[in-house]
Structure formats: structure tokens, C-alpha cells
C-alpha positions in Angstrom: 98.9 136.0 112.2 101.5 137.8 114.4 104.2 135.4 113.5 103.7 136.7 110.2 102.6 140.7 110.4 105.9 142.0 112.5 105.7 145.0 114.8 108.8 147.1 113.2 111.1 146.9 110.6 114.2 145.0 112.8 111.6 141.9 113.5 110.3 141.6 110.1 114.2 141.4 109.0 115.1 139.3 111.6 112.2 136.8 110.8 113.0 137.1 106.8 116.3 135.9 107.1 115.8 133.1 109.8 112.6 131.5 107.5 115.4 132.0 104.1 118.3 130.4 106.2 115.9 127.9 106.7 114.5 127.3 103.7 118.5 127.0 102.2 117.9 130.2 99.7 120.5 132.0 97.4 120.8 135.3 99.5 122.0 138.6 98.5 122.3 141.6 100.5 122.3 145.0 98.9 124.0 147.7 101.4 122.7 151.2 101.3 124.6 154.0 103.3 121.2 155.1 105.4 121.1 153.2 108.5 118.1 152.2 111.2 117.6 153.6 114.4 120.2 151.6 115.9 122.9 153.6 113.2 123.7 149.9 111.6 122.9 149.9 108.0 120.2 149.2 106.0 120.0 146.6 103.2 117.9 145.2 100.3 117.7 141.8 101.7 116.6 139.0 98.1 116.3 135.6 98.1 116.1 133.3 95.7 114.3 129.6 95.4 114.6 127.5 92.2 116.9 127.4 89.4 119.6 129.4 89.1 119.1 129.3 85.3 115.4 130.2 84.7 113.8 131.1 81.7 111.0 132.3 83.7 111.2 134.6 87.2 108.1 135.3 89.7 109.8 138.5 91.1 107.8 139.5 94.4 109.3 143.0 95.8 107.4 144.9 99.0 107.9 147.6 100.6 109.1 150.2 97.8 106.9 153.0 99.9 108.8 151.9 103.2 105.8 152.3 105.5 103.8 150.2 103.1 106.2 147.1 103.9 104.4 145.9 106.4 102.1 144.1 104.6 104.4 142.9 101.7 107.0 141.3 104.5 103.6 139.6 106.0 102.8 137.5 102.4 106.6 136.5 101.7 106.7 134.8 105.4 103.5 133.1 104.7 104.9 131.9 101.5 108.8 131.0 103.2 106.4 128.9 105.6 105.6 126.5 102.9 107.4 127.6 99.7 105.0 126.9 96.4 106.1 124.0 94.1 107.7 125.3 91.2 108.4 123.9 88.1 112.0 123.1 86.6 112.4 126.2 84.2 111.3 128.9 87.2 112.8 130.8 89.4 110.8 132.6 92.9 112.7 135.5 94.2 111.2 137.3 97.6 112.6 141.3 97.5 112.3 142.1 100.9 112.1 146.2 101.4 113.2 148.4 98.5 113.2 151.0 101.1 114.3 149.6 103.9 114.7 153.1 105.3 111.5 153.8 105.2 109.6 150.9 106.9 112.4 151.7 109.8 111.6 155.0 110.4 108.1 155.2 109.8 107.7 156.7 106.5 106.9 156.5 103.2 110.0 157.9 101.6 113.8 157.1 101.5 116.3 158.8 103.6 116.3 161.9 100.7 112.6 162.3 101.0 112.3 160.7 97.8 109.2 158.8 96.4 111.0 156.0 94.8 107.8 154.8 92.9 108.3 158.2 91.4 112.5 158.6 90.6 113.5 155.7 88.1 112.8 158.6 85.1 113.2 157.1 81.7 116.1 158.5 79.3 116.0 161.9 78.1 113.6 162.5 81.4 114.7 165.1 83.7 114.4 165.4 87.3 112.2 168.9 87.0 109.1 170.1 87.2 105.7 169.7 88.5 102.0 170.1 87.7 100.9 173.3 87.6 97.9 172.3 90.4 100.8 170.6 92.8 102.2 174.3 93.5 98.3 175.7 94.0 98.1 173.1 96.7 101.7 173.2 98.4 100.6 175.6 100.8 97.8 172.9 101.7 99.6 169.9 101.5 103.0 170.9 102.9 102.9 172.9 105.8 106.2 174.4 107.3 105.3 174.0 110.7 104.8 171.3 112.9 101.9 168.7 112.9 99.0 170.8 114.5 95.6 171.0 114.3 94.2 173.7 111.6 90.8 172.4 109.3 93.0 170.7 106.8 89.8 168.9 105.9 87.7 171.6 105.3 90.2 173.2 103.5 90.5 170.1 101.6 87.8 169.6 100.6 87.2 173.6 99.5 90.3 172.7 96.9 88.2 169.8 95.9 85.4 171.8 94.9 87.3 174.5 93.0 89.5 172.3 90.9 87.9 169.2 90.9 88.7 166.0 92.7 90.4 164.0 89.6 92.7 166.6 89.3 93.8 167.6 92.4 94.4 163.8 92.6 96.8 163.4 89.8 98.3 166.5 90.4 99.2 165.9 93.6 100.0 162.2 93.6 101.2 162.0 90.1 104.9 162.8 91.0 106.6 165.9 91.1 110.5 167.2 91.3 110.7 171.2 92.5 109.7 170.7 96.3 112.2 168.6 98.3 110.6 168.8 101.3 106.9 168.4 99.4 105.0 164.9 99.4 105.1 162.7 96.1 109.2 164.4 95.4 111.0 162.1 92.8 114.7 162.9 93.4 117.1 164.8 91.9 119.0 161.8 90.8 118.7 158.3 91.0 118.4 157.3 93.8 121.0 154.2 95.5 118.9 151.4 96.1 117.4 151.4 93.1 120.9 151.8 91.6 121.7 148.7 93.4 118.6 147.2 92.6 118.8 147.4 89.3 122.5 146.8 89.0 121.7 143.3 90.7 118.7 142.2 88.0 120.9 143.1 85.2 124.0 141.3 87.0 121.4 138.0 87.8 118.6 137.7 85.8 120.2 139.5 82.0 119.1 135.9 80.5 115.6 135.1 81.9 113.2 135.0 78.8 110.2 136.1 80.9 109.6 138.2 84.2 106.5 138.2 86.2 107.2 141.2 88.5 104.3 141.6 91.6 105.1 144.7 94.0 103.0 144.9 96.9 101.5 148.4 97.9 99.1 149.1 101.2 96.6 152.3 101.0 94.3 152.8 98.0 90.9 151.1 97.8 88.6 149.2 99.6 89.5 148.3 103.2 91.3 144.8 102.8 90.6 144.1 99.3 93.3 144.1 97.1 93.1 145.6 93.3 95.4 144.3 90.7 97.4 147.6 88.4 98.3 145.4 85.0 100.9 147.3 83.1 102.1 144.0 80.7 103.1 142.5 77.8 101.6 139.1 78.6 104.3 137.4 78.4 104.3 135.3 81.4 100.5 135.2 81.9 98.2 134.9 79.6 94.7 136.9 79.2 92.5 134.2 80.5 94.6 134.8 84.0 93.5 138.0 83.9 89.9 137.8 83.0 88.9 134.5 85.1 91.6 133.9 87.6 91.6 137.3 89.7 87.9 138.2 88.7 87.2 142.2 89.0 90.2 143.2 90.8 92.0 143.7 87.9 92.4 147.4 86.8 93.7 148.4 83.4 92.2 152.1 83.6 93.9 154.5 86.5 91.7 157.2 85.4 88.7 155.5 86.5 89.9 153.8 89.8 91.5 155.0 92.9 94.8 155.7 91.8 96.6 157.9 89.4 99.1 157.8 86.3 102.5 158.4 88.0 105.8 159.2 86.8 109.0 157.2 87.2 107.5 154.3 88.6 109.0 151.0 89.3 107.9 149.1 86.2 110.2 151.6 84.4 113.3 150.1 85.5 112.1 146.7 85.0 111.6 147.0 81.7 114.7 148.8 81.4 116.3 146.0 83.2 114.6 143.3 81.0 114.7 145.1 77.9 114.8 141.7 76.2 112.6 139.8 78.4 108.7 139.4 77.9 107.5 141.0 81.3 104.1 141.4 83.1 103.8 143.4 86.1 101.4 143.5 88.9 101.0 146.4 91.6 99.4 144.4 93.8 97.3 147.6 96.5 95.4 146.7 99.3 92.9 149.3 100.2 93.0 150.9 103.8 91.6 154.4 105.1 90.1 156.9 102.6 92.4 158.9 100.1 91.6 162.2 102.2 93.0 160.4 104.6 96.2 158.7 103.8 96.5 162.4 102.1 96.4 163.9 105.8 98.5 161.1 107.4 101.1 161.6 105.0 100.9 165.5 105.4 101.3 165.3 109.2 104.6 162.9 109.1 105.8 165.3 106.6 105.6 167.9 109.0 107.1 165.6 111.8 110.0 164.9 110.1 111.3 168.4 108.8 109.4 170.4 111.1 109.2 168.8 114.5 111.9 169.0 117.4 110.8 165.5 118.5 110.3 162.9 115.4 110.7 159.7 117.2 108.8 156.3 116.0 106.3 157.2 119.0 105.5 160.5 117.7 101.7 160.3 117.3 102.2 161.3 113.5 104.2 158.4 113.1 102.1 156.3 114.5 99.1 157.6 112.8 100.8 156.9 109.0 101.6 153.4 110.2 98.3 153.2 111.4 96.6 154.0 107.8 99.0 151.6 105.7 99.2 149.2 108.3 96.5 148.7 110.3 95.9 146.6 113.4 92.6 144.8 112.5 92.5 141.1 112.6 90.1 141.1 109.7 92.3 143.7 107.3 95.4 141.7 108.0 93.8 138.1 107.4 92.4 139.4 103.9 96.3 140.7 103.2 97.6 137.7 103.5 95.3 135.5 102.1 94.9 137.5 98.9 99.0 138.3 98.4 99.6 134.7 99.1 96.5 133.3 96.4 97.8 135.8 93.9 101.6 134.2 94.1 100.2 130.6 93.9 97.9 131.6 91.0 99.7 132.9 89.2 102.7 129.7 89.8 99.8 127.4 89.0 98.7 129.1 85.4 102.4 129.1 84.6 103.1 125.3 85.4 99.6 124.4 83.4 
């Protein structure tokens, strides 16, 4: 599996583009201004297999959390090993790293601290405001010190019991736009590379009749076991996909699962960008550590980042948020990849039926 799960962000580019020269893909390379630790810039790296004029793209994009990459660059080099059969009317693009920035320095957000499953905000929306329980927890949740030890779990769970575990969880998570330096920040304007990101879907794919969009997210859930978020039309896939195919890992109710409604999410844009399109979208999340957790992982890089006089990729911070949505067990990272490549030939097959 270590030809496939890469250490950092330069091998897993580095092994993206060899296995797409290789496979003779239609490349594109979106340029952002941030750079990587070597001060080169980053890039939206997409390639595309198939048709160049489909009615139908499989649009498989990783890596919009940065940090979460990992895993989403593990199941496109599986499937650039032996590219799926498609049929004539399809197209298979691989979106490698939405944030590149991110997965390079070790963190979940962009080089503007932004949540960028949180800043595509629909028209009319503005980049203000927050839930009234997000500024009862700032103190909690975003520190303005170093990464230290000092009972974050008991206090934790204290806010738990006072205002209720759903609620801290939506507030928190849910997306918010007053605290720049806070966890979960949207922006205060779009953000570039999903500017250029959607800039190159509208330039591309403005004629594709239907769009089955899968973005791969690590964290949430059960260790290894992926669950299904289904926000669709169902236009590419049909019902039956959904209820036989993928068994119970679909979820249709956020309220009653692990995650959360969230604001200016990715699906946004693409529906934006495919306005006349039939679309389905999968957020395909693999479960890791437990939400209390990845909370205080994410709280402690935070900290690193703004706080810290040393923030390097070493910095055990760092290492610990790689750790929770990317971990090193043989057994998490063999259910990764067999699930995110099963889901990609699924759903090919059901579409070529």
C-alpha cells in the first residue's frame, strides 16, 4: 500500500503526475499564488480520461480539507494503476488537492485560514456572522496561546453537558465568518482556488448533461468505514444505487449521523457551475478518531500555527492532526482504499448498465 498512501504532499504530486503522464491524460494545472515549503507554487493538478465531449462526468476531487488529502490522493493512484473501462458517452476526471496548501503544510485550511468546504456562499449570502454558541465556545476552542496542556477535555465535555452535544456540534462545525483566526472560518471572499476551480468546470465541462461529483473526506465515523453524504438530484444514479449498491452507508439525514449541516459547501458551486446539468454528489468520509478528538487535534494546530514560534511539519501538533485524518494503520488504510476505489467502479458500472 505505500506506493499508493504517500508520506507528504510533494510525493503524492510527484506520483499523480508520473501514473497521469503515463496513462496519456488531458492535464491541467491550476496555479495558486501560496507556495510549499520549498517557496515553489502550489497547484490544482486535474486530469482527465475519456471523451472530451461527454454527456456524462465522474468528477472525483480529494483533498478540499488539505490534511484530509491523504487519503483521497491514495484511491485516484489505485484507480491510475488500472484506469476503469468507461463507456463512449463518459468522461473520468481525478481532482487532485483543492487545497493543495493544506495537505503541504499540515493543515486543514488554505493559506487564509479558510475552511473551503465552508466559503463558496450562495448569491445574496454574506461573508458574516456566526452562531450564537460558536462565540460561547471561542474561548474553548481557540486558544491564543501556544499548544499546551490545560483539561481541554474536561472542559469539553462540561460545554457538552450545559448546551447539549448536537448543538455545540453544529454550532461549532457548521461554519462561521467573524473569527479569522477561529476553526471552521469561511473567508471573507472567495477564495482563489475555488475561483479557479470553478472557472475551469464552467470553461470544460458548460455542456455535460450529467455530473456525478464524489469528494473524498477523512475524520468523521467509524474507524475505516466510509459513510456516503447524498445531496442529489439523481440524475446520474439512480435510487436502486443508493438503496442496494452501497447498503447502509448511505446518509441522507446529517442531523442524525456524525456530521453537521454546513454552510458554503462544495456542492454549492457545483451546482452553480452545472446549473443546467442533472448532478448527484457524494461526500464520500471515512471515519478515524473520535469527534472530541479531531476537535482537539484541530484546536492544537490552530494554536501552532498563529501562536507558536516554531510551526514546522515536525511540530508534534502537526503531526498529531495528520495523525487523526491520516492514520498509519495497515488496516485503516487497506479499508480506504478498497472502499474509495469500489465506490468509483460502482458507480461506472450502474452507469454503463
Amino acid at each position: 500500500m505505500s506506493e499508493y498512501f504517500s508520506p507528504d504532499y510533494i510525493t503524492a504530486k510527484m506520483r499523480f503526475t508520473e501514473r497521469v503522464d503515463f496513462q496519456s491524460a488531458t492535464t491541467y494545472s491550476l496555479k495558486l499564488d501560496a507556495v510549499d515549503l520549498q517557496n515553489r507554487p502550489l497547484s490544482i493538478d486535474i486530469a482527465w480520461f475519456g471523451t472530451q465531449t461527454p454527456s456524462t462526468v465522474i468528477l472525483h476531487s480529494s483533498g478540499l480539507h488539505g490534511v484530509e488529502g491523504f487519503a483521497g490522493s491514495a484511491i485516484q493512484l489505485k484507480l491510475l494503476q488500472q484506469l476503469p473501462v468507461l463507456p463512449d458517452s463518459v468522461a473520468l476526471v481525478f481532482v487532485h488537492l483543492l487545497n493543495p496548501y493544506g495537505m503541504a503544510w499540515l493543515r486543514r485550511t488554505n493559506e487564509n485560514n479558510v475552511d473551503l468546504n465552508r466559503n463558496y456562499l450562495e448569491k445574496g449570502q454574506l461573508y458574516k456572522g456566526s452562531p450564537k454558541a460558536y462565540a460561547t465556545a471561542d474561548p474553548l476552542i481557540n486558544p491564543v496561546s501556544p499548544p499546551s496542556t490545560d483539561f481541554f477535555y474536561a472542559k469539553a465535555i462540561l460545554s457538552i453537558l450545559q448546551h447539549g452535544y448536537g448543538t455545540l456540534k453544529q454550532s461549532i462545525a457548521g461554519g462561521q465568518y467573524d473569527y479569522p483566526k477561529g476553526l471552521f472560518y469561511g473567508g471573507d471572499t472567495l477564495q482563489q482556488g475555488l475561483s479557479l476551480y470553478k472557472h475551469w468546470l464552467t470553461t470544460n465541462l458548460s455542456d455535460v448533461k450529467n455530473v456525478l461529483a464524489i469528494d473524498v473526506h477523512t475524520g468523521l465515523g467509524k474507524w475505516g468505514i466510509d459513510s456516503l453524504f447524498i445531496d442529489s438530484q439523481m440524475g446520474v444514479l439512480d435510487p436502486d444505487f443508493y438503496d442496494k449498491v452501497q447498503n447502509n452507508r448511505v446518509c441522507r439525514n446529517y442531523t442524525e449521523s456524525v456530521a453537521y449541516q454546513i454552510n458554503g459547501g462544495l456542492v454549492a458551486l457545483l451546482l452553480e457551475s452545472f446549473s443546467k446539468a442533472n448532478i448527484d454528489f457524494i461526500l464520500q468520509e471515512f471515519g478515524s478518531y473520535s469527534p472530541i478528538k479531531v476537535l482537539h487535534a484541530l484546536r492544537e494546530e490552530n494554536r501552532c500555527h498563529f501562536y507558536s514560534e516554531s510551526h514546522n511539519l515536525s511540530h508534534p501538533a502537526k503531526q498529531q492532526l495528520k495523525q487523526i485524518f491520516y492514520p498509519q494503520e495497515p488496516e485503516w488504510r487497506s479499508s480506504v482504499l478498497e472502499r474509495g476505489v469500489s465506490l468509483v467502479h460502482s458507480a461506472i458500472n450502474h452507469i454503463s448498465r
